[in-house]
MIDOSE-1310 file (N, C-alpha, C; in nm, 2 decimals, decimal comma, always signed):
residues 283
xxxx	+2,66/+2,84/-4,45/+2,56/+2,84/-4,55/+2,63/+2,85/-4,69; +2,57/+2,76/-4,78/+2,66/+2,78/-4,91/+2,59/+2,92/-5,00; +2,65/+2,95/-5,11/+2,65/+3,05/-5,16/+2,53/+3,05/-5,25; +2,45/+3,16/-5,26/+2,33/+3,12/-5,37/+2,22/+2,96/-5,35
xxxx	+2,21/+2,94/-5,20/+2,13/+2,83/-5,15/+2,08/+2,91/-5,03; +1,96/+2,88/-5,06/+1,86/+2,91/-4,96/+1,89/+2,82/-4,80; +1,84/+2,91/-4,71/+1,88/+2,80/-4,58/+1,82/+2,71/-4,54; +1,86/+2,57/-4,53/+1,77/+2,46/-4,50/+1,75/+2,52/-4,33
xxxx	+1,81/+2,54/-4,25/+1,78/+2,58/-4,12/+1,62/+2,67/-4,11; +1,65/+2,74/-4,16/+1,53/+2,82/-4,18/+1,41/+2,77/-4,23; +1,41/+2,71/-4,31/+1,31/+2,62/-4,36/+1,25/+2,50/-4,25; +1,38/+2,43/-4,15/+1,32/+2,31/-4,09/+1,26/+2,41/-3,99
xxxx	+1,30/+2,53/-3,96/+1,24/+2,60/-3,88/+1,08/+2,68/-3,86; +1,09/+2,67/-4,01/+0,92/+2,70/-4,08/+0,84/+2,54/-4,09; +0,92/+2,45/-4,07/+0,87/+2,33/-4,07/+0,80/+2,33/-3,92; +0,87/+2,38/-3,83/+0,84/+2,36/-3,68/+0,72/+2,44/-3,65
xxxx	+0,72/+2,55/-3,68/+0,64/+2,68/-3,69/+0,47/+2,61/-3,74; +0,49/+2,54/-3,85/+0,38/+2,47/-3,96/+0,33/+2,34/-3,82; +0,39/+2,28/-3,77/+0,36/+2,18/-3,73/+0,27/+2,20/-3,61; +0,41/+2,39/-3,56/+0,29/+2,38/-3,40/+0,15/+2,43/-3,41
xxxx	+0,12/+2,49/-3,54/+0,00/+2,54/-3,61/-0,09/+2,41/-3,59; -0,03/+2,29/-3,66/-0,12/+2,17/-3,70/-0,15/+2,11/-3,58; -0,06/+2,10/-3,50/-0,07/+2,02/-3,36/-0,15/+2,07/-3,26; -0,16/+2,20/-3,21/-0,27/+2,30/-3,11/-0,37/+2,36/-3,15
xxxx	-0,36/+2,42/-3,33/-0,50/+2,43/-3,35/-0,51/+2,58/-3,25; -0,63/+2,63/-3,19/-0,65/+2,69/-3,15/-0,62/+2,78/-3,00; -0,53/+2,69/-2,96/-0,42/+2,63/-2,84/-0,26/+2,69/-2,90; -0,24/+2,70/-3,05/-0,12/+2,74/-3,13/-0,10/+2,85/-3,03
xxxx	+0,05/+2,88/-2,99/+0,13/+2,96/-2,94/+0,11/+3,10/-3,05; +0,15/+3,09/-3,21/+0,17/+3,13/-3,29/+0,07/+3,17/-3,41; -0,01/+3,03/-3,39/-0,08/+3,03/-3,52/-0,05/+3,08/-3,65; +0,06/+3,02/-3,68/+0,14/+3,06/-3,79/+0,08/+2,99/-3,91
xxxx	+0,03/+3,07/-4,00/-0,06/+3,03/-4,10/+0,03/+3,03/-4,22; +0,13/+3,08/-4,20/+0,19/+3,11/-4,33/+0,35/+3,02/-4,35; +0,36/+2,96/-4,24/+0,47/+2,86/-4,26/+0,50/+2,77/-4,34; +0,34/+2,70/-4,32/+0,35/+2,59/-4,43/+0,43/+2,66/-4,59
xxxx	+0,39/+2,78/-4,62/+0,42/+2,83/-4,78/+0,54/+2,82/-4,80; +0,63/+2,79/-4,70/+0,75/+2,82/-4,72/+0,85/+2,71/-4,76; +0,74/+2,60/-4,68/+0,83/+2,42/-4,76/+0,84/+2,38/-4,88; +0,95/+2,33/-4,94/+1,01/+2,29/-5,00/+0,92/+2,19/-5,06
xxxx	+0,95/+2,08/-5,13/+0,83/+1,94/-5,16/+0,90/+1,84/-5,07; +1,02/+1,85/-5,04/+1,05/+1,72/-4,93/+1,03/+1,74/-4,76; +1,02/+1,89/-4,73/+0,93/+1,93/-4,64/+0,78/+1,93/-4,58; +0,75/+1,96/-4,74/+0,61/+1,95/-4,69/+0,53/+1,77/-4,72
xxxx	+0,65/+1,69/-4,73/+0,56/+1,56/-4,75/+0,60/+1,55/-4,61; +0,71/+1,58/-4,53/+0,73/+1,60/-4,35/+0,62/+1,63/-4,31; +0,54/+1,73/-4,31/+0,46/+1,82/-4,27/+0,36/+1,75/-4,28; +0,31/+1,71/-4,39/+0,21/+1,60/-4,43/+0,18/+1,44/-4,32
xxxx	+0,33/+1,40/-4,34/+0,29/+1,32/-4,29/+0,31/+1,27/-4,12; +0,36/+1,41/-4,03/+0,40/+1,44/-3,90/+0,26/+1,51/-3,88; +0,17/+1,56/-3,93/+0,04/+1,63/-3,86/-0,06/+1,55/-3,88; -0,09/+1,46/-3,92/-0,18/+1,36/-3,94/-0,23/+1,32/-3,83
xxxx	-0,19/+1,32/-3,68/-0,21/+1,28/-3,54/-0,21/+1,39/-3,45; -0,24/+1,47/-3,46/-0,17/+1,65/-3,39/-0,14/+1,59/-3,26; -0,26/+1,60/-3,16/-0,25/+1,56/-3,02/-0,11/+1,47/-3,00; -0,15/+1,37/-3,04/-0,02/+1,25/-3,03/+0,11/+1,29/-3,05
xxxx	+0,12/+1,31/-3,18/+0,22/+1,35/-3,25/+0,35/+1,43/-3,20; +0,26/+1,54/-3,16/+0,34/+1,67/-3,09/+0,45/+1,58/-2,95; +0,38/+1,52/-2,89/+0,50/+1,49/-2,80/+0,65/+1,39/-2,85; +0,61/+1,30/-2,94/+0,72/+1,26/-3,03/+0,79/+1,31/-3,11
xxxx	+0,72/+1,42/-3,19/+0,80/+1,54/-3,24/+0,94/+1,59/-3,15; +0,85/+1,67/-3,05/+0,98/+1,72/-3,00/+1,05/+1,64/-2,92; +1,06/+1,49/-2,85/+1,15/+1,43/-2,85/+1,27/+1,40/-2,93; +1,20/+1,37/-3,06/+1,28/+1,30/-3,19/+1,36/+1,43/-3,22
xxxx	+1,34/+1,54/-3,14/+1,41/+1,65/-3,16/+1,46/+1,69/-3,09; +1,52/+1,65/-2,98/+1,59/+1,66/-2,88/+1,51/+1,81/-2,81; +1,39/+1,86/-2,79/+1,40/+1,93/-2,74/+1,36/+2,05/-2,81; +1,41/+2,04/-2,91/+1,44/+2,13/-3,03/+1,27/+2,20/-3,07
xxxx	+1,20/+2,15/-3,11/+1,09/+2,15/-3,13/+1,00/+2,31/-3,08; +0,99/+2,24/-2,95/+0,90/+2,32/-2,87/+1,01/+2,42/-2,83; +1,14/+2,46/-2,79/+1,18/+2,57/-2,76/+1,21/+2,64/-2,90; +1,21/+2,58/-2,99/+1,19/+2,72/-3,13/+1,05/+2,76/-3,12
xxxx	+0,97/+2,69/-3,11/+0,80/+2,80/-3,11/+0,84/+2,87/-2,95; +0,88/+2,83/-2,85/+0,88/+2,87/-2,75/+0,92/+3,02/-2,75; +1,06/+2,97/-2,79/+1,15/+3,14/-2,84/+1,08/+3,26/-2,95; +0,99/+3,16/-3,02/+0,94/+3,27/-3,12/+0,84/+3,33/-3,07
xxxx	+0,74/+3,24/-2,98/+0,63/+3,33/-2,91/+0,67/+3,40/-2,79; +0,78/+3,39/-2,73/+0,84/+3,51/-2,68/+0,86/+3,61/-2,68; +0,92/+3,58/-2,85/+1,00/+3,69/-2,90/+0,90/+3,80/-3,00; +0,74/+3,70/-3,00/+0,61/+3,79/-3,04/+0,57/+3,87/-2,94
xxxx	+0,55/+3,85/-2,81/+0,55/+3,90/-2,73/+0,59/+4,06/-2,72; +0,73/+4,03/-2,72/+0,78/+4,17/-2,73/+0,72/+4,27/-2,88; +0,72/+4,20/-2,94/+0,69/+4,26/-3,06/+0,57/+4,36/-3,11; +0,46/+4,29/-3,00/+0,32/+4,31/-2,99/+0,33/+4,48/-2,90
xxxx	+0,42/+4,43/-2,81/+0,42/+4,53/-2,68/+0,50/+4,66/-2,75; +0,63/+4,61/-2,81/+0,69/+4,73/-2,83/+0,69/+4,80/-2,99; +0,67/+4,69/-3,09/+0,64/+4,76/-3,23/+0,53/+4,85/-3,29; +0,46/+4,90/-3,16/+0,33/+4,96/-3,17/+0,42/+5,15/-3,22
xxxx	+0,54/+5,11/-3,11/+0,64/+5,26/-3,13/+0,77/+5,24/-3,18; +0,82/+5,14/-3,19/+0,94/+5,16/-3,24/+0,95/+5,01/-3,39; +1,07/+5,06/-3,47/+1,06/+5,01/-3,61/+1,13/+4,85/-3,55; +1,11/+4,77/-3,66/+1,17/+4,60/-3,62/+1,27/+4,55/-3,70
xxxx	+1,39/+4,51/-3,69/+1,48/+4,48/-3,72/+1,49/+4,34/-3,71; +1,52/+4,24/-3,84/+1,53/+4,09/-3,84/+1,66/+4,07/-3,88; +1,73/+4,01/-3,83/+1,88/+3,99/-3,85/+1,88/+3,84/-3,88; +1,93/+3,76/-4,01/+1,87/+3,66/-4,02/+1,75/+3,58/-4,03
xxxx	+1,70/+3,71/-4,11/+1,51/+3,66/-4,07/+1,44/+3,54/-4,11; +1,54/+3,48/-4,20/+1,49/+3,36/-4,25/+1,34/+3,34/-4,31; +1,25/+3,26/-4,29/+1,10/+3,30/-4,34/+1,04/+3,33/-4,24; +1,04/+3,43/-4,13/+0,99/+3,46/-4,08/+0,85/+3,52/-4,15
xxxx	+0,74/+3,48/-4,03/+0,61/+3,59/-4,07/+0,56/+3,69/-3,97; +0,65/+3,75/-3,91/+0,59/+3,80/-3,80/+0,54/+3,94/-3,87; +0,60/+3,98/-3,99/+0,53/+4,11/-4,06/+0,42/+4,10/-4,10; +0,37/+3,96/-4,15/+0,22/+3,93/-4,20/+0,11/+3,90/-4,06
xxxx	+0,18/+3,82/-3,98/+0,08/+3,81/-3,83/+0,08/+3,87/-3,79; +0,19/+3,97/-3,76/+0,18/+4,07/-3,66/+0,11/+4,21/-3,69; +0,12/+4,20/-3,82/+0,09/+4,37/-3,91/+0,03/+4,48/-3,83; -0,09/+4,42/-3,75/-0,15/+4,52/-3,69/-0,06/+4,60/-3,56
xxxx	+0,05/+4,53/-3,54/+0,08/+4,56/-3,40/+0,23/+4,64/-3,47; +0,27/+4,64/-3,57/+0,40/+4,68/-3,62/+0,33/+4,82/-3,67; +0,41/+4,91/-3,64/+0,32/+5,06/-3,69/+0,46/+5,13/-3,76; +0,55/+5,06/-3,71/+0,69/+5,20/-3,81/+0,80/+5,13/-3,85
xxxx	+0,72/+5,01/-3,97/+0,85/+4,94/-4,04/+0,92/+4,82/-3,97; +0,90/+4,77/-4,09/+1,00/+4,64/-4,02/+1,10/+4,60/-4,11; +1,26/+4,56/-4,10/+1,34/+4,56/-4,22/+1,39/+4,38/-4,17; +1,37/+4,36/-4,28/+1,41/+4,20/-4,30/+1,57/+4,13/-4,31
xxxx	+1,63/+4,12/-4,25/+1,80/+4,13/-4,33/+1,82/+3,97/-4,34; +1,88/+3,96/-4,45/+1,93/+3,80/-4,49/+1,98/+3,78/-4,57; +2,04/+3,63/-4,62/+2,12/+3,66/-4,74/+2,04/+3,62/-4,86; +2,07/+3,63/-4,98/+2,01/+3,64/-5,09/+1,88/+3,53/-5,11
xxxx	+2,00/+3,43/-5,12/+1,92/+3,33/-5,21/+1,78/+3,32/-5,09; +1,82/+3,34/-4,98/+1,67/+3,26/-4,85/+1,58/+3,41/-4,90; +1,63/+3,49/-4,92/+1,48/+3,62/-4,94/+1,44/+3,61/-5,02; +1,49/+3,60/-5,19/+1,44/+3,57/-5,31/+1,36/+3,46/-5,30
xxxx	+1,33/+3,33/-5,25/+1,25/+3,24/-5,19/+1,20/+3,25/-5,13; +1,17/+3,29/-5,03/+1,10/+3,36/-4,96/+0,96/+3,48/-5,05; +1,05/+3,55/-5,07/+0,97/+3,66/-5,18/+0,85/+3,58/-5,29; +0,97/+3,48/-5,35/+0,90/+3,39/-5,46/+0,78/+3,29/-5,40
xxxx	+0,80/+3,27/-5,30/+0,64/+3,20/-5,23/+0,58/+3,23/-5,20; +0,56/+3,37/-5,17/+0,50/+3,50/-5,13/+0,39/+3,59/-5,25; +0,47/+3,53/-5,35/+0,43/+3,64/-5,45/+0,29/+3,69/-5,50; +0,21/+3,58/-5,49/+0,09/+3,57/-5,48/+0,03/+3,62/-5,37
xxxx	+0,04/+3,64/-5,28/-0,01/+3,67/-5,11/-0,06/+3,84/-5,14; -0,19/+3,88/-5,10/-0,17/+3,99/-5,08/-0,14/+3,99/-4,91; -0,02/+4,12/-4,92/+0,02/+4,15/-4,81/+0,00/+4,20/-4,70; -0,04/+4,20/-4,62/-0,13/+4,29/-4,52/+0,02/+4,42/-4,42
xxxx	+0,13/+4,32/-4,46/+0,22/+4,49/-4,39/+0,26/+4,58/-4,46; +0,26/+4,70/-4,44/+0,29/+4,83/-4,46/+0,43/+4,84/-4,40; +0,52/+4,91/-4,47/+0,66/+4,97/-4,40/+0,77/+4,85/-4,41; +0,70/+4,71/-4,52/+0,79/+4,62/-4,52/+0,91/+4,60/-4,59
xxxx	+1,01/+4,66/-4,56/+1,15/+4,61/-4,66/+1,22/+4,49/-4,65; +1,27/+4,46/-4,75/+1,36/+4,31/-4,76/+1,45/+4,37/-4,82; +1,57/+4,27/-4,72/+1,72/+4,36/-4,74/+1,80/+4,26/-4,79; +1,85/+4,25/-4,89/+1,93/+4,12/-4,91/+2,06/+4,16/-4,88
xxxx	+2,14/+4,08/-4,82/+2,28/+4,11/-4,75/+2,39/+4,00/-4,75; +2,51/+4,03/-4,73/+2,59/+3,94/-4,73/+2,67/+3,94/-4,60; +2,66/+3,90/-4,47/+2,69/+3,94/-4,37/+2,85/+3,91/-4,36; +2,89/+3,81/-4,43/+3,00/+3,76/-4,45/+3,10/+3,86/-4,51
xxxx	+3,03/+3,99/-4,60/+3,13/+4,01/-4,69/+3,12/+4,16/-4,65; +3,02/+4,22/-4,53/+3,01/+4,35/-4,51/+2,97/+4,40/-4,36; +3,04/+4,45/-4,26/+3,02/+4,52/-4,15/+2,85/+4,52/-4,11; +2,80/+4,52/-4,02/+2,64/+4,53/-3,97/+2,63/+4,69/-3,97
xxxx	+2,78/+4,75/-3,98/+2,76/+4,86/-3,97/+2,73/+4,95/-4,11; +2,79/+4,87/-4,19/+2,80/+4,95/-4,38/+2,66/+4,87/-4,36; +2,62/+4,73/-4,37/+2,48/+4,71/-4,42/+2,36/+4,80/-4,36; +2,40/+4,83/-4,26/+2,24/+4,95/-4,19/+2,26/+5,05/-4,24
xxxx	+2,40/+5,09/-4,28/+2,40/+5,23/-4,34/+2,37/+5,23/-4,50; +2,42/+5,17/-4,55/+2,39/+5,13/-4,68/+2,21/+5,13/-4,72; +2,13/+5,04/-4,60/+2,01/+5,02/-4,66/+1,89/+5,13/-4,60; +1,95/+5,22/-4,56/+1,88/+5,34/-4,48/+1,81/+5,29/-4,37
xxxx	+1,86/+5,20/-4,29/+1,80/+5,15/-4,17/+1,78/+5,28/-4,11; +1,68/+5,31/-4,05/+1,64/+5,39/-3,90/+1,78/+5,42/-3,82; +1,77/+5,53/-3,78/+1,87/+5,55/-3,69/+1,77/+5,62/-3,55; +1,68/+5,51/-3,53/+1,67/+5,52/-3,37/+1,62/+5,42/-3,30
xxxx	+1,54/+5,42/-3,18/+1,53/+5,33/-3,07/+1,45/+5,20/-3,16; +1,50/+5,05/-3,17/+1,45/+4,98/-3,28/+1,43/+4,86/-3,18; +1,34/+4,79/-3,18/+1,37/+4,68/-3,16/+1,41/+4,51/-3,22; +1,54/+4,50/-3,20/+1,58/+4,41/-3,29/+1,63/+4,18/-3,24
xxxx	+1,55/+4,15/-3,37/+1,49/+4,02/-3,33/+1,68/+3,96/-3,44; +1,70/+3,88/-3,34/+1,79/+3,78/-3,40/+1,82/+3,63/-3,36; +1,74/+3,58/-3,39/+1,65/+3,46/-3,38/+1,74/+3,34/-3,47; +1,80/+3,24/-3,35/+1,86/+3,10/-3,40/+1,99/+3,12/-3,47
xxxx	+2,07/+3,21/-3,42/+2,19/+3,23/-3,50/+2,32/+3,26/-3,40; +2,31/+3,33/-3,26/+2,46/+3,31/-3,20/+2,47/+3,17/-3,15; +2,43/+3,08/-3,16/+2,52/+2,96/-3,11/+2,58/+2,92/-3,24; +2,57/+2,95/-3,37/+2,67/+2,91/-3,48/+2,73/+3,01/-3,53
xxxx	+2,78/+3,11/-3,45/+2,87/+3,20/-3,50/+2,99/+3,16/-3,33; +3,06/+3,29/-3,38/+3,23/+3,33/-3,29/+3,14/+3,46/-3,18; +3,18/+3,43/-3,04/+3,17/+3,51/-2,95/+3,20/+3,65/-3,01; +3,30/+3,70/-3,06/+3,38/+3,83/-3,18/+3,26/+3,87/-3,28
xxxx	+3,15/+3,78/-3,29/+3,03/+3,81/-3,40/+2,92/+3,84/-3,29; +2,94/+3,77/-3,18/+2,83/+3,80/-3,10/+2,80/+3,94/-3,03; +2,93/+3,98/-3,00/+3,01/+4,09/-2,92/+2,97/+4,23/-3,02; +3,01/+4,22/-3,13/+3,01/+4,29/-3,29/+2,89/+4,30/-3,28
xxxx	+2,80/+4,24/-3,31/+2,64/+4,26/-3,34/+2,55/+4,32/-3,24; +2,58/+4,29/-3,06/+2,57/+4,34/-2,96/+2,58/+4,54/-2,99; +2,74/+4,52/-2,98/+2,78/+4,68/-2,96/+2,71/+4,74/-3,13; +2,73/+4,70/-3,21/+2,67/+4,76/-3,33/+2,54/+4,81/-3,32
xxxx	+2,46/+4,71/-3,30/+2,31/+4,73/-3,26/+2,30/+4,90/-3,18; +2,35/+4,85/-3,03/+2,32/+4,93/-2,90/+2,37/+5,08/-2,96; +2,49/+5,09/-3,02/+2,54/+5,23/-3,12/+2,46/+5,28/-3,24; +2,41/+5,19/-3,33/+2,35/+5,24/-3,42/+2,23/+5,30/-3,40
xxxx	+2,14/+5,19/-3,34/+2,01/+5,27/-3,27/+1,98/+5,36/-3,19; +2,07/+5,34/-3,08/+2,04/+5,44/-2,99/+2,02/+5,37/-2,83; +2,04/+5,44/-2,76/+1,94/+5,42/-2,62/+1,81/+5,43/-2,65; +1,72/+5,31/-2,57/+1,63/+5,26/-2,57/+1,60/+5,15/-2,65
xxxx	+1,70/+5,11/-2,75/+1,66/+4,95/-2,85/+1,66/+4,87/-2,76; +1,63/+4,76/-2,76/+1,63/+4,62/-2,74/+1,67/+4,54/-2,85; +1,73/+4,42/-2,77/+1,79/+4,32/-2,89/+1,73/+4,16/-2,82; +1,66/+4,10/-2,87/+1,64/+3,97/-2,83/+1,71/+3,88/-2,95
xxxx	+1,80/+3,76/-2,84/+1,86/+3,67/-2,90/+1,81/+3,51/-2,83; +1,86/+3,43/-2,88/+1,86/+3,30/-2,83/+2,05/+3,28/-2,81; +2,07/+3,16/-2,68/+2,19/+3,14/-2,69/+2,23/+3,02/-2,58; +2,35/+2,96/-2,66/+2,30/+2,81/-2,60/+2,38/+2,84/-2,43
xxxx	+2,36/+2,73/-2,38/+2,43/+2,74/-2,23/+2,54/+2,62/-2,27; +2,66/+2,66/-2,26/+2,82/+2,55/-2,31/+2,80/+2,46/-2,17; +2,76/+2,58/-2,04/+2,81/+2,47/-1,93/+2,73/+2,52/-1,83; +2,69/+2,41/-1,73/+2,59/+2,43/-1,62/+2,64/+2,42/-1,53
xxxx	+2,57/+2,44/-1,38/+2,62/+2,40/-1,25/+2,63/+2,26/-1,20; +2,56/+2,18/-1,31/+2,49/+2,04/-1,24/+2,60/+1,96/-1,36; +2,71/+1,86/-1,29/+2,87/+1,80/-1,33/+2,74/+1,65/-1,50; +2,67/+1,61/-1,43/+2,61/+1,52/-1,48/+2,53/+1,60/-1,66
xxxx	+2,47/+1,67/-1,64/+2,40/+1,78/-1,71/+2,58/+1,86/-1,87; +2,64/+1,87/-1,77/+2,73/+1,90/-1,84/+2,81/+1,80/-1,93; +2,82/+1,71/-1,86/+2,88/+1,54/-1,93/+2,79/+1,56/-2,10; +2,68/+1,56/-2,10/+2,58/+1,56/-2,17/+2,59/+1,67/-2,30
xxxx	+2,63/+1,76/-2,23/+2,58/+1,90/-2,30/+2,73/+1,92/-2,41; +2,84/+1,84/-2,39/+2,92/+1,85/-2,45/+2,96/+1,75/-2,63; +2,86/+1,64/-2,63/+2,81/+1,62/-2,67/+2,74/+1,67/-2,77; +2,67/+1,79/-2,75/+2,58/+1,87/-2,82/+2,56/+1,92/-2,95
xxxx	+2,73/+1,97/-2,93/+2,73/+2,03/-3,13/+2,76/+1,94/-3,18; +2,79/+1,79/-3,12/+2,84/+1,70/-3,23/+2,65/+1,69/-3,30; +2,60/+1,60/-3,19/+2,46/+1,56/-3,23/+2,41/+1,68/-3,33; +2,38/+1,82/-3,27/+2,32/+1,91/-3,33/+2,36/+1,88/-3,49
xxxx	+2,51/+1,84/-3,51/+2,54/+1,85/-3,64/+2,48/+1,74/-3,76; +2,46/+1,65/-3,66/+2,44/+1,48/-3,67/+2,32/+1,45/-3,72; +2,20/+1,56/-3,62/+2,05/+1,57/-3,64/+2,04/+1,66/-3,72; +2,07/+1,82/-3,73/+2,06/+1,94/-3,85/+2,14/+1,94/-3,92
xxxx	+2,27/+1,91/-3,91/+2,31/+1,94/-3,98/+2,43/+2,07/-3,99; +2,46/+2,14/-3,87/+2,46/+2,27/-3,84/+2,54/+2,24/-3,74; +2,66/+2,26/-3,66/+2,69/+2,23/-3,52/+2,70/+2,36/-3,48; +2,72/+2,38/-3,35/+2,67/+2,47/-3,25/+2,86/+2,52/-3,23
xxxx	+2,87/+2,67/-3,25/+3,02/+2,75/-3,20/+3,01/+2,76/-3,11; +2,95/+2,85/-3,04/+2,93/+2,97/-2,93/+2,84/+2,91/-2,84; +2,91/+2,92/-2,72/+2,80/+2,91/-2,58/+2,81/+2,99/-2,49; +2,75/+3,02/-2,40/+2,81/+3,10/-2,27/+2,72/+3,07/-2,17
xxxx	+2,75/+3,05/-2,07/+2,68/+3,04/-1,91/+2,59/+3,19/-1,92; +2,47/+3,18/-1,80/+2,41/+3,31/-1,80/+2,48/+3,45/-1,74; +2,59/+3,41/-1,65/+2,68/+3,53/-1,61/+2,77/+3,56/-1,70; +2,87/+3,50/-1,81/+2,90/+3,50/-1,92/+2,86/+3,58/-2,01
xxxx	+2,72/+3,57/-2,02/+2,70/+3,60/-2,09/+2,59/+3,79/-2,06; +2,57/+3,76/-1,95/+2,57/+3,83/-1,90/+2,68/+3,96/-1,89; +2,76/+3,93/-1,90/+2,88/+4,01/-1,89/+2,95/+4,09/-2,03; +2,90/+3,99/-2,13/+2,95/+3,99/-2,27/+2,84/+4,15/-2,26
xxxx	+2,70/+4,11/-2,24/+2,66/+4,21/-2,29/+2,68/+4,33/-2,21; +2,71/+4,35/-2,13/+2,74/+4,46/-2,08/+2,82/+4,55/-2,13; +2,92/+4,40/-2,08/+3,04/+4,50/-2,20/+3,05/+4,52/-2,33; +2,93/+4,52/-2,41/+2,93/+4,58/-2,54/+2,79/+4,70/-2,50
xxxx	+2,77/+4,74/-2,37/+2,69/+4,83/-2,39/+2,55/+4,88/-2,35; +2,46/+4,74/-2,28/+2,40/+4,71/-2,21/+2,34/+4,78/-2,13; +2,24/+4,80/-2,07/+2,21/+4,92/-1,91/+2,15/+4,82/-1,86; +2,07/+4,67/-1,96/+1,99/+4,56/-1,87/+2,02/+4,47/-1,94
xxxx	+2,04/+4,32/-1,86/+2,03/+4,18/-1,91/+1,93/+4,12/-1,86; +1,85/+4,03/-1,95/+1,78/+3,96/-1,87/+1,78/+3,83/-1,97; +1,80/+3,72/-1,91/+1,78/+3,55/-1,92/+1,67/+3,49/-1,89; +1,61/+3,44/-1,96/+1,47/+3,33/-1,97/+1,50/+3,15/-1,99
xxxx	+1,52/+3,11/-1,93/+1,54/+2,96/-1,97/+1,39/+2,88/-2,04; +1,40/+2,81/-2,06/+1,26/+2,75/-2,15/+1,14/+2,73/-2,05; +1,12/+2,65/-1,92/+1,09/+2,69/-1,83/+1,02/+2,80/-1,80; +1,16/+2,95/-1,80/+1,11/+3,11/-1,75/+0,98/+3,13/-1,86
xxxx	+1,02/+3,08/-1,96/+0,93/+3,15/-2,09/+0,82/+3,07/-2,05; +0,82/+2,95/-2,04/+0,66/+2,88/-2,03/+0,60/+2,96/-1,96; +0,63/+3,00/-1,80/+0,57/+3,05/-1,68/+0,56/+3,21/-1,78; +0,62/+3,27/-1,83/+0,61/+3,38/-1,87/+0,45/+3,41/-2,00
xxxx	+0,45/+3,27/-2,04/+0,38/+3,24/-2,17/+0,20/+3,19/-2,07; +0,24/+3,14/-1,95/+0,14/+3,07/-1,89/+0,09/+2,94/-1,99; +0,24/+2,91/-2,00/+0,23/+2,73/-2,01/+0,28/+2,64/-1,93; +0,21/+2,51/-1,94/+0,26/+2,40/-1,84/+0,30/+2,28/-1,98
xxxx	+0,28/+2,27/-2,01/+0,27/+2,12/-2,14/+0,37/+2,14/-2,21; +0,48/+2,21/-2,24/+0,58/+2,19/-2,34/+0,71/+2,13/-2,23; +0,78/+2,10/-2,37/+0,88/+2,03/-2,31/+1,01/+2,07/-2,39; +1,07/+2,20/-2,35/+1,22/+2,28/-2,46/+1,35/+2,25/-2,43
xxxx	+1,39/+2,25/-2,51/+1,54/+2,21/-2,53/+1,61/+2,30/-2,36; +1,68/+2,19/-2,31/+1,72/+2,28/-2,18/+1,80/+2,32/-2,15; +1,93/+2,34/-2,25/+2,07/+2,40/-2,25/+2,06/+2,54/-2,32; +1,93/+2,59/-2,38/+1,93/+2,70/-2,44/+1,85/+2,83/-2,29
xxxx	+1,90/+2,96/-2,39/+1,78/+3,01/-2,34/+1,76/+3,15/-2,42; +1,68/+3,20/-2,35/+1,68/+3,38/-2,42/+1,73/+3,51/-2,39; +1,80/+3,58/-2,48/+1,82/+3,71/-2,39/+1,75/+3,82/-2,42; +1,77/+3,91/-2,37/+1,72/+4,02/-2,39/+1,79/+4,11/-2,29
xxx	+1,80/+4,20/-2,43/+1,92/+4,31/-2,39/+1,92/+4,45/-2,44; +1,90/+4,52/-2,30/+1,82/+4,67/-2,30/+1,96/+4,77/-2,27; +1,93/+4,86/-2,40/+2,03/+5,01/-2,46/+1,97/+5,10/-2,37
């Protein structure tokens, strides 16, 4: 991310968010009302002119996206899921929050704070599209941060994070960092909060059991880079990765492939990126 620039990732990701709104309608995973606010003017002529068909639309969307599409709503309404269940008692932690709205959709179900962490320029824009909105959450802080230039551990201490059982969302970010960042944010998390946090992440799969599948998948961060913009560091198989977290501290792992989440979501109709999946990983 360059310096003092808002994240285009984040934004195509509020683009996705806006689209699955326009495309299901009532059917929305998310119904994310507040995505659209967050585009840009060359985004939202996207947005404009990709919802114009919803029904239709939606299935050439997420091809023309490799996939991409419907496993970011997929991961998000997963990752509401927990949110709904467990922010009734414990505070929420956004690591990379990008424009997230789960403080404004979710409000009623978040009862003890939610802290936003990101780097400058994406919060102040964020903020600034916002500003008009009356807010419906309570307990909302925005943390502006420089992850690059300070410990996860000085930043939580620094911003009076909570020091207990939290549940923490970090959403679309270890496949473009270093395993050593993944590991770090893992054991920091599980130490800082406590026994009992959760940490839900997304994380790509580098390599599968199936020789054909893998020819393919190697490929990946070139395209990813080719199509976003962004290439992909970090992968790990499900035992891999599995293992990583333990050994930063773990008592449970559990893996969702896009698939687990549909059956988990009680969906049949999407169609998600297949080299990714979800974790979730219990202090």
């Amino acid at each position: 991310m360059l310096e003092n620039t808002p994240s285009r990732t984040a934004e195509l990701v509020a683009l996705m968010r806006a689209l699955e709104n326009s495309y299901y309608g009532e059917k929305s995973l998310l119904k994310d009302k507040y995505a659209a606010r967050f585009l840009s003017d060359f985004y939202m002529t996207l947005f404009n002119r990709l919802s114009v068909l919803p029904d239709f639309m939606a299935f050439f969307v997420n091809i023309g996206s490799i996939g991409v599409f419907d496993f970011i709503n997929l991961r998000h309404a997963f990752m509401d899921a927990y949110v709904k269940k467990y922010a009734p008692d414990l505070p929420l932690v956004l690591l990379g929050a990008g424009y997230d709205s789960r403080a404004l959709r979710l409000a009623e179900y978040i009862k003890h704070g939610v802290w936003e962490f990101d780097f400058p320029a994406t919060q102040r824009r964020k903020k600034f599209y916002l500003r008009n909105e009356q807010l419906p959450a309570t307990g909302l802080h925005y943390c502006e941060v420089d992850f690059m230039k300070e410990s996860l551990q000085e930043i939580f201490e620094k911003l009076g994070t909570p020091r207990t059982p939290t549940i923490v969302i970090w959403e679309g970010v270890s496949m473009y960092v270093s395993e050593e960042i993944v590991r770090s944010t893992l054991t920091t998390c599980g130490k800082f909060f406590g026994p009992g946090t959760i940490v839900l992440f997304d994380y790509w799969h580098r390599t599968t059991e199936q020789p054909v599948r893998n020819l393919a998948m190697a490929f990946t961060p070139f395209l990813m880079e080719l199509v976003y913009n962004e290439r992909f560091t970090f992968g790990a198989g499900l035992d891999e990765m599995r293992k990583i977290a333990l050994e930063c501290g773990a008592k449970k792992f559990s893996s969702f492939s896009g698939k687990q989440m549909m059956a988990k979501l009680s969906l049949t109709s999407r169609l998600p990126f297949t080299s990714a999946a979800m974790a979730v990983v219990e202090f």
